[in-house]
C-alpha positions as CSV (number, residue, x, y, z in Angstrom):
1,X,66.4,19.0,21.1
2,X,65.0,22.2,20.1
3,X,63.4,22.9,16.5
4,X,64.6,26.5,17.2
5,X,68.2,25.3,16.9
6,X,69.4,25.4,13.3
7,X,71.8,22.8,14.3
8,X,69.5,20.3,15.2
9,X,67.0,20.9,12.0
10,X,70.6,20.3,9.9
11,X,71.1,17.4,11.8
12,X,67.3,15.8,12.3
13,X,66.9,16.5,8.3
14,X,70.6,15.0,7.8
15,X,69.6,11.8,9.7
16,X,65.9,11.7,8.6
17,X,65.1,13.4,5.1
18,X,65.0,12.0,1.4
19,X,64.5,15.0,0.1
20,X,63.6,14.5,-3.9
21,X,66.6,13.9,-6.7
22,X,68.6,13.3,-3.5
23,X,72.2,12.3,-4.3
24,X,73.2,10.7,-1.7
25,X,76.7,10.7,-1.8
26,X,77.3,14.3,-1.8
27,X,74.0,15.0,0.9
28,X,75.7,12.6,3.1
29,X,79.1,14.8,2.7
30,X,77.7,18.2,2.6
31,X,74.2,18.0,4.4
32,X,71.2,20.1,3.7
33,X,70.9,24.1,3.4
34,X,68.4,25.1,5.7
35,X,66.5,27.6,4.4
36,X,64.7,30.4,7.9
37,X,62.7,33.0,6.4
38,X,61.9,34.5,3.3
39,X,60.6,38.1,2.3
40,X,60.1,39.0,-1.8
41,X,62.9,37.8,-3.7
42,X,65.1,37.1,-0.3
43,X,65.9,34.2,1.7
44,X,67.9,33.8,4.3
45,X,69.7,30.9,5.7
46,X,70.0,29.5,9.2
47,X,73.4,31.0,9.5
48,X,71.4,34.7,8.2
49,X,72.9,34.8,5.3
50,X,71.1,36.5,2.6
51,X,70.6,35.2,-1.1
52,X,68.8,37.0,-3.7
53,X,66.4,34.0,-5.0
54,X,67.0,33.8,-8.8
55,X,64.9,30.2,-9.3
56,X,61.8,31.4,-7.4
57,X,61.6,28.4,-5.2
58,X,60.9,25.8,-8.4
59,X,59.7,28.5,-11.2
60,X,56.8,29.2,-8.4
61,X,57.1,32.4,-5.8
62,X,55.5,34.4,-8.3
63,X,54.2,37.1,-6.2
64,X,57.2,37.2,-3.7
65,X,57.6,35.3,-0.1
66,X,56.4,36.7,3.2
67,X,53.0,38.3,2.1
68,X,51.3,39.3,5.3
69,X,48.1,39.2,3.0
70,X,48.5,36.1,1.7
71,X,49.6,34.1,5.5
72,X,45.8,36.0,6.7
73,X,43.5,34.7,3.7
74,X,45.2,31.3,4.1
75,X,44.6,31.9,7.7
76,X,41.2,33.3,8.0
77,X,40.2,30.1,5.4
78,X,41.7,26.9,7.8
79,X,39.6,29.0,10.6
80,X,36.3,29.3,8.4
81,X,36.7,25.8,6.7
82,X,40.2,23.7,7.1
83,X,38.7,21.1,4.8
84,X,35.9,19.4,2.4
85,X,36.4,17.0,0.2
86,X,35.3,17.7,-3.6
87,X,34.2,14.1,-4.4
88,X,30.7,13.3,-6.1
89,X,28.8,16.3,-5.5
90,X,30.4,18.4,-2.3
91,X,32.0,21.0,-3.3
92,X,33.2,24.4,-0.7
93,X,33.1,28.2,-1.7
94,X,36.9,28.7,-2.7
95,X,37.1,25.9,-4.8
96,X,33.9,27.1,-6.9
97,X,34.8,30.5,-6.8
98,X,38.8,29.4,-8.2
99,X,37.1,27.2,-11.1
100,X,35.2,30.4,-12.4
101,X,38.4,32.3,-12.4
102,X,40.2,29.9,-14.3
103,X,37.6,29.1,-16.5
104,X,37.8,33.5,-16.8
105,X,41.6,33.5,-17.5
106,X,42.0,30.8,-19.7
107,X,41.6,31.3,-23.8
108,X,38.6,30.1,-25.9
109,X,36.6,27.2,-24.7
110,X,38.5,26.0,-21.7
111,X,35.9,26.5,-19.3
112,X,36.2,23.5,-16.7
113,X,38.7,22.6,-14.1
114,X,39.6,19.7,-12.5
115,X,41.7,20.5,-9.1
116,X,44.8,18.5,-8.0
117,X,47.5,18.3,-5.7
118,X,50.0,20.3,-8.1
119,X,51.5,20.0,-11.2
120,X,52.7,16.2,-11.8
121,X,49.6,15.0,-10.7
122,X,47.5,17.8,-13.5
123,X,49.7,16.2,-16.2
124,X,49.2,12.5,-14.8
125,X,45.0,13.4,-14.4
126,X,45.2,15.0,-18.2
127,X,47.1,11.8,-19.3
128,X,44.1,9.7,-18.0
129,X,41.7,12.3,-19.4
130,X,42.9,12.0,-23.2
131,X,42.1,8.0,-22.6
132,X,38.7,8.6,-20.9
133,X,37.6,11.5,-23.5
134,X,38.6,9.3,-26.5
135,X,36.5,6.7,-25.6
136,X,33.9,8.8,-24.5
137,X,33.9,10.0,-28.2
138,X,34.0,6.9,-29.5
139,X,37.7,6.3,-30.6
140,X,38.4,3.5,-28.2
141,X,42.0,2.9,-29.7
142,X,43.2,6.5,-29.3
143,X,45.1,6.2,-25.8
144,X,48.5,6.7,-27.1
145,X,50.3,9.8,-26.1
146,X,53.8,11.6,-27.8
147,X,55.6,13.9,-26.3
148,X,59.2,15.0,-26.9
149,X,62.8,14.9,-25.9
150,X,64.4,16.9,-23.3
151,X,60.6,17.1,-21.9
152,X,59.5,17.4,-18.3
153,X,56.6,16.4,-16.9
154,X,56.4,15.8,-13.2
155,X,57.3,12.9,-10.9
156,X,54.6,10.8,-10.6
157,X,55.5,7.1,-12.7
158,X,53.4,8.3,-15.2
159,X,54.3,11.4,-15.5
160,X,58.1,10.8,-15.3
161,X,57.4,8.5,-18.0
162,X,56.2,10.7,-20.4
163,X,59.4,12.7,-20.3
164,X,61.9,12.9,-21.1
165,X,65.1,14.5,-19.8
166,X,68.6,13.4,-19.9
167,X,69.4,11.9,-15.9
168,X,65.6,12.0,-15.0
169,X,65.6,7.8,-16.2
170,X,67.5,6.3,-13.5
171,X,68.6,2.2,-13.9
172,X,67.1,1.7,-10.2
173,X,63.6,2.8,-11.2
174,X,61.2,1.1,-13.7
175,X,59.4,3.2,-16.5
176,X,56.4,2.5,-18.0
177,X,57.0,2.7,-22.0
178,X,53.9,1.1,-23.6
179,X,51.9,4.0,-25.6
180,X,54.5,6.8,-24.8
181,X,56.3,8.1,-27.5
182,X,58.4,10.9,-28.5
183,X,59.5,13.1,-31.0
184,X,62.2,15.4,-31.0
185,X,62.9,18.4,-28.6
186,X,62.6,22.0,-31.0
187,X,65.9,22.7,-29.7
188,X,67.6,25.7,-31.4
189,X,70.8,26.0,-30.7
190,X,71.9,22.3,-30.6
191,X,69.5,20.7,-32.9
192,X,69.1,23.2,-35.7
193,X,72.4,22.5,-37.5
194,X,72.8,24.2,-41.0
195,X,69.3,24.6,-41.3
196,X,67.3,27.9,-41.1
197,X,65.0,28.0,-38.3
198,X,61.8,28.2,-40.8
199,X,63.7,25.0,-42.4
200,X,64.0,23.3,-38.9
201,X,60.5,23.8,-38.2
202,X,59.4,22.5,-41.2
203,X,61.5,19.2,-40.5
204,X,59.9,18.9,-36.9
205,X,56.7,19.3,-38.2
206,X,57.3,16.5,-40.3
207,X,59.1,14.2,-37.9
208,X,55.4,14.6,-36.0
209,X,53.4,14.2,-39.0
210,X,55.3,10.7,-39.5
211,X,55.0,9.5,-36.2
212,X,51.8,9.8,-36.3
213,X,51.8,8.1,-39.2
214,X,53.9,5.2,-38.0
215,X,51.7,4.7,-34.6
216,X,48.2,4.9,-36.6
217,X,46.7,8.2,-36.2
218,X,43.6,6.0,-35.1
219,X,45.8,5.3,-32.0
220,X,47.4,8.4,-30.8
221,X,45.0,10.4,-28.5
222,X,47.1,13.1,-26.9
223,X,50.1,15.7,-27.4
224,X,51.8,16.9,-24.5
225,X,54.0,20.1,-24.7
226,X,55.8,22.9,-22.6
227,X,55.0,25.9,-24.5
228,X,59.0,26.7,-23.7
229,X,60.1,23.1,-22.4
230,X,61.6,24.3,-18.7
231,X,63.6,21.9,-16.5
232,X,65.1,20.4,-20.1
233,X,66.6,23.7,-20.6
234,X,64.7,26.5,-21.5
235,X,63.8,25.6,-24.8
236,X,62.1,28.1,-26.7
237,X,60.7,26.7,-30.4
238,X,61.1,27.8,-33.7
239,X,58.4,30.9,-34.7
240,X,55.2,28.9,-35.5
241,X,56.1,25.5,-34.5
242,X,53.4,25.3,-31.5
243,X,50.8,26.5,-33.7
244,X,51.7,24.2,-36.5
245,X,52.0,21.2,-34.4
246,X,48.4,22.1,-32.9
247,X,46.9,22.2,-36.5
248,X,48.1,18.7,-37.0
249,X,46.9,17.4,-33.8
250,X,43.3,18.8,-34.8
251,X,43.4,17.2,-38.3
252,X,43.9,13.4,-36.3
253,X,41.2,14.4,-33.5
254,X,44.4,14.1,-31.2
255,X,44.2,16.1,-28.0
256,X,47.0,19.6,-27.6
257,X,47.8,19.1,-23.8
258,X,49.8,22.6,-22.8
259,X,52.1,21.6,-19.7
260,X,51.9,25.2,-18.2
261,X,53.2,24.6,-15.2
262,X,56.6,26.8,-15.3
263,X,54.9,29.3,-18.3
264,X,51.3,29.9,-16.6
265,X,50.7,32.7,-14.2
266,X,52.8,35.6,-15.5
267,X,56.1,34.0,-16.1
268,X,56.4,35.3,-19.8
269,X,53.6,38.0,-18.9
270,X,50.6,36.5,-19.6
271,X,48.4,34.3,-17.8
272,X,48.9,31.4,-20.1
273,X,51.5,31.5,-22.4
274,X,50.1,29.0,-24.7
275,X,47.4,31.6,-26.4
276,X,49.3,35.0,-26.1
277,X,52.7,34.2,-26.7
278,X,52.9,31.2,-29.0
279,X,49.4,31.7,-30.5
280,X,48.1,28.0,-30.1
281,X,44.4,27.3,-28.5
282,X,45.4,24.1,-26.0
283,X,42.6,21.7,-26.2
284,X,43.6,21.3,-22.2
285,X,46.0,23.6,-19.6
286,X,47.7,22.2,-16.8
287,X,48.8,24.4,-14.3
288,X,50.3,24.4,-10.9
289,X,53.1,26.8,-9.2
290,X,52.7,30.0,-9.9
291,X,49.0,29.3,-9.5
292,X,49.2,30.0,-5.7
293,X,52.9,31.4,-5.7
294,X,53.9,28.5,-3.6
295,X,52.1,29.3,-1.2
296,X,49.9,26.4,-1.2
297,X,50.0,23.1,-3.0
298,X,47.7,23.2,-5.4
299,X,47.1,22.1,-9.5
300,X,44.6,22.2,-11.6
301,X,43.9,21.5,-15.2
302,X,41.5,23.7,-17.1
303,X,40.0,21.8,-20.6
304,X,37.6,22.3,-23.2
305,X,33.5,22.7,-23.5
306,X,34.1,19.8,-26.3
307,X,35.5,17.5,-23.7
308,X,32.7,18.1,-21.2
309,X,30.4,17.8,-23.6
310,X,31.9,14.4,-24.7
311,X,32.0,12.6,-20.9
312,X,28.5,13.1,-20.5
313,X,26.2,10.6,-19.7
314,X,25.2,7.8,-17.4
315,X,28.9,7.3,-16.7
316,X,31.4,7.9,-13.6
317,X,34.6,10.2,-13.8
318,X,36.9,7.9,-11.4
319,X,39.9,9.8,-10.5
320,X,40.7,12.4,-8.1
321,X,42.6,13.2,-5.4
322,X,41.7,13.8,-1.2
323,X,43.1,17.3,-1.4
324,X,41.8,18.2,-4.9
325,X,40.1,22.0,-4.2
326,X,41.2,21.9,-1.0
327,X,39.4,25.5,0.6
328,X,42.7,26.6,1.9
329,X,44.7,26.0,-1.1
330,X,41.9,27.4,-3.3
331,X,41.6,30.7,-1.0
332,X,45.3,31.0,-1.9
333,X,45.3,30.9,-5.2
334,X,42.5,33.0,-5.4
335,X,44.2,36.0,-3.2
336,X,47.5,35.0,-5.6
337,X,45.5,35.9,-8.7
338,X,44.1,39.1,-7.1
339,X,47.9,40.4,-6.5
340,X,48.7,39.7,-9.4
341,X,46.2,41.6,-11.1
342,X,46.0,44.5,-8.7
343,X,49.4,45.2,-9.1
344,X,50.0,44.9,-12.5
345,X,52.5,41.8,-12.4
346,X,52.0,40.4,-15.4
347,X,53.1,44.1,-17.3
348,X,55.7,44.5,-14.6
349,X,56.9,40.6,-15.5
350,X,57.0,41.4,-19.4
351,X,58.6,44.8,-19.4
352,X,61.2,43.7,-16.3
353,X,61.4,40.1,-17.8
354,X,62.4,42.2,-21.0
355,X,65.2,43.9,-19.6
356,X,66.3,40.4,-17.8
357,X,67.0,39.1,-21.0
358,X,69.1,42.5,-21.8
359,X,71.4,42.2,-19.1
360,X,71.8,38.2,-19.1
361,X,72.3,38.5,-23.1
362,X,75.8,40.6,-22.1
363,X,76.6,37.6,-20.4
364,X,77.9,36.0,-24.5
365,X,80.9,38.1,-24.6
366,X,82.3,35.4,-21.5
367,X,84.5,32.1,-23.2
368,X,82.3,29.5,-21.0
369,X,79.3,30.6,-22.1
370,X,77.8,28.9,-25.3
371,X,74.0,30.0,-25.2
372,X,72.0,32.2,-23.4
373,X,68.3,31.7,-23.9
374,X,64.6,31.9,-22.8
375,X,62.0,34.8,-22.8
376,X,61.0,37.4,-19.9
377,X,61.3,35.6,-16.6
378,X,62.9,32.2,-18.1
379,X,66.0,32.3,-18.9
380,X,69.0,29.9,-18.9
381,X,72.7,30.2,-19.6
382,X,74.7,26.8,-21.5
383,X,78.0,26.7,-20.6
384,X,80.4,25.1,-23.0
385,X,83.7,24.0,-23.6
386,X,84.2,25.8,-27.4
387,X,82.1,28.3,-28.2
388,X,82.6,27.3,-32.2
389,X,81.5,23.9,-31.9
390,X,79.2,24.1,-28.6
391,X,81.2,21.0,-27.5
392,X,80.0,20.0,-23.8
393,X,82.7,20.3,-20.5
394,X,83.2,16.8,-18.8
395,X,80.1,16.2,-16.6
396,X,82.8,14.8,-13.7
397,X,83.7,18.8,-13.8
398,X,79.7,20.0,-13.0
399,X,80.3,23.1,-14.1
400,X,77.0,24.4,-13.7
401,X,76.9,23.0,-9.6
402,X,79.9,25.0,-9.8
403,X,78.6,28.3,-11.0
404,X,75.7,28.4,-8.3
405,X,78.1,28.1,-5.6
406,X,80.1,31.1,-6.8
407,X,77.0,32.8,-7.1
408,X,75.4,30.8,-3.6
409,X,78.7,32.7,-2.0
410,X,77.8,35.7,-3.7
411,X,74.2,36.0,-2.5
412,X,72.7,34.9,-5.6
413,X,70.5,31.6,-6.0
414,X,71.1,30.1,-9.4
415,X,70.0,26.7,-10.5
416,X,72.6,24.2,-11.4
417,X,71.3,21.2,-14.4
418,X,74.3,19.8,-15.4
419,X,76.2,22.2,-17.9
420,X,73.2,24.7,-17.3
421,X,72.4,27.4,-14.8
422,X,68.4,28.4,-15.1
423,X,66.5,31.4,-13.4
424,X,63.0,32.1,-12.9
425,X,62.6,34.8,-10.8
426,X,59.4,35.9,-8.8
427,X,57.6,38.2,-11.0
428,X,58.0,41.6,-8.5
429,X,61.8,41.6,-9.6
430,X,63.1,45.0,-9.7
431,X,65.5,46.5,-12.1
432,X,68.3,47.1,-9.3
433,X,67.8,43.4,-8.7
434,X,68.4,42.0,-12.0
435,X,71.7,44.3,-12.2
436,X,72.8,42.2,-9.3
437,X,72.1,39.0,-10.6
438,X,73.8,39.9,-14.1
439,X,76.3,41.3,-12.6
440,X,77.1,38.4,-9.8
441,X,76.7,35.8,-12.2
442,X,79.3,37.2,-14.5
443,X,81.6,37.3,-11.5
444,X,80.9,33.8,-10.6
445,X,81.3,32.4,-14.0
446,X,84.7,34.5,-14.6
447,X,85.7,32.8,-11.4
448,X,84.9,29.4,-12.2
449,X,86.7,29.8,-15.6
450,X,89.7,31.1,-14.1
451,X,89.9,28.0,-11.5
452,X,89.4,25.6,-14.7
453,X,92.5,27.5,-16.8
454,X,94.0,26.7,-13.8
455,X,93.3,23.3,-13.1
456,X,94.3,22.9,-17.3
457,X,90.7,22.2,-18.4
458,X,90.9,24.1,-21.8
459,X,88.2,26.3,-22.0
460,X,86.8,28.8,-25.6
């Protein structure tokens, strides 16, 4: 047995891998795609096929795969240090040098950073933070949380109780539900109706003024929100929902957590989205991804002078993780932000995301296609069954699954979420390259709405 033989990798992760949100009936049928190399926007397969890499990983190879510079600082850092723990009072060079950065990138008052291991377990440490700064403060009670439909929040069992997306609850896990609650998703295109989208706002704003109401606002300690709410589609929010929704949460002393996992580190062409693009000052970031471009695993989340100030004392901060400002990881993320600012990636991300949004809007004319959404380098596409009344295929059909296999055939990466297909591209995109992804995912759609005409599905 040789790990140099695709073959056997196939076969050893076929026979030994859960890999996560396996299903197993179709892994056991199909068996994994094993993924060799990578180079920019590029992977290619065990069999050297080539695929133009449209997700970016998970929403994360910001910078592009296969940096030389990147493999040498991560490199040079395991050879200087490997590791140090950041408990108590140690702390290691990267890891100090990282938290001044953030502290530098982040808007207004969010100078500290707590390191993790990536980005469920910054939202599952900020969840424990509204709790501990609450009391700290004096407001014992306030260790409630709300959050919203369609949200996503990470994996860990707090964390993927918190959200809430449709097939992320499954009847063979158990949920915690006790202080969680929700209200609902700003969703434009489906939940709008007749209303204006200054009149749908307004009724949103509401909904969370009243929940807060109906919990006791001497209960409810923290907000969580996707500035654009990713993995639950792409859902962009009304103009000055965010903003409104933070002004409430200051009136009740209730903490703004901005989930910017997906939206930090250039995706929409800022460093945080929260502050540049939606105009809201988070009381707390959490970040992960795009922080070290994949490279690494790394999280972090960056909060307020207010919180500091408010856990002072004879008191001890008890949480944390082995790995949290791990050198290596840090050292990453720290060359990461570098690229990224010496070559211009967030303006190149905003005027290329931009034109991504052009090309993918063309995309409307096509009968499957109900929706297409997002800003700069987050898009999605809905694909529906009637245009007029947005009316959903039958999930048995999996259109979207079958979309990214056109496309996977194509040498295009989409990714499949039931009726959806979702890109997040690394921010070094070029032009020429989002041609070729407009251009094969029309193809691939056309195709799969031919085969559906075919097999009598009605479709538009």
């Amino acid at each position: 047995m040789s790990a140099d033989t695709n073959l056997d990798i196939a076969a050893l992760d076929r026979a030994h891998a859960l890999h996560p949100w396996t299903h197993f009936e179709s892994f056991v049928r199909d068996g994994p795609l094993v993924i060799e190399r990578g180079a920019g926007c590029s992977l290619w397969d065990s069999a050297g096929r080539e695929y133009l890499d449209a997700v970016g990983g998970l929403w994360c190879t910001n910078i592009g795969l296969g940096r030389r510079e990147m493999a040498d600082a991560i490199a040079a850092q395991a050879e200087k240090l490997a590791f140090s723990n950041t408990f108590v009072d140690m702390t290691n060079g990267p890891a100090a040098l990282l938290s001044a950065k953030l502290a530098e990138l982040a808007p207004g008052d969010l100078n500290h950073v707590h390191f993790t291991t990536g980005g469920s377990t910054a939202i599952d440490s900020a969840y424990r933070m509204v709790a501990y700064y609450q009391r700290c403060a004096g407001r014992a009670n306030k260790t409630h949380v709300i959050a919203r439909d369609a949200s996503y929040h990470g994996s860990t069992y707090a964390t993927i109780s918190i959200g809430k997306r449709a097939g992320d609850k499954v009847p063979e896990f158990a949920y915690a539900s006790e202080g969680i609650h929700r209200v609902s998703a700003p969703d434009c295109y489906r939940a709008i109706g007749e209303r204006s989208e200054a009149e749908f706002c307004d009724d949103l704003v509401a909904e969370f003024e009243a929940k807060i109401a109906e919990i006791g606002p001497e209960k409810v300690g923290g907000f969580f929100a996707e500035p654009i709410q990713a993995s639950g589609g792409v859902v962009v929010p009304p103009e000055g929902y965010l903003r409104r929704m933070a002004e409430v949460c200051a009136r009740h002393d209730i903490l703004f957590i901005a989930d910017e996992v997906v939206t930090g580190f250039g995706r929409l062409g800022h460093w945080f989205a929260s502050w540049d693009e939606f105009g809201v000052q988070p009381d707390i970031i959490c970040c992960a991804k795009g922080l070290s471009s994949g490279y690494q695993p790394i999280g972090a989340l960056i909060f307020s002078d207010r919180i500091w100030d408010a856990m002072q004392g004879d008191r001890w901060y008890a949480s944390g993780f082995t790995y949290a400002g791990h050198p290596v990881a840090c050292a990453a993320a720290l060359k990461n932000i570098e690229i990224i600012e010496r070559e211009g990636l967030l303006d190149h991300a905003a005027s290329v995301g931009a034109y991504f949004e052009e090309r993918l809007t063309e995309l409307e004319d096509l009968p499957l296609v109900g929706d297409i959404r997002g800003r700069k380098l987050m898009m999605c596409v809905e694909n529906v069954a009637d245009k007029a009344t947005k009316a959903l295929l039958d999930d048995a059909l999996d259109v979207g699954k079958r979309i990214s296999d056109a496309a996977e055939a194509r040498g295009l990466m989409v990714r499949p979420m039931g009726h959806l297909n979702v890109m997040s591209p690394p921010l070094v995109i070029t032009r020429a390259q989002v041609d070729f992804v407009a251009e094969t995912l029309r193809a691939s759609i056309v195709e799969v709405t031919d085969q559906l005409v075919r097999d009598g599905v009605k479709v538009g």
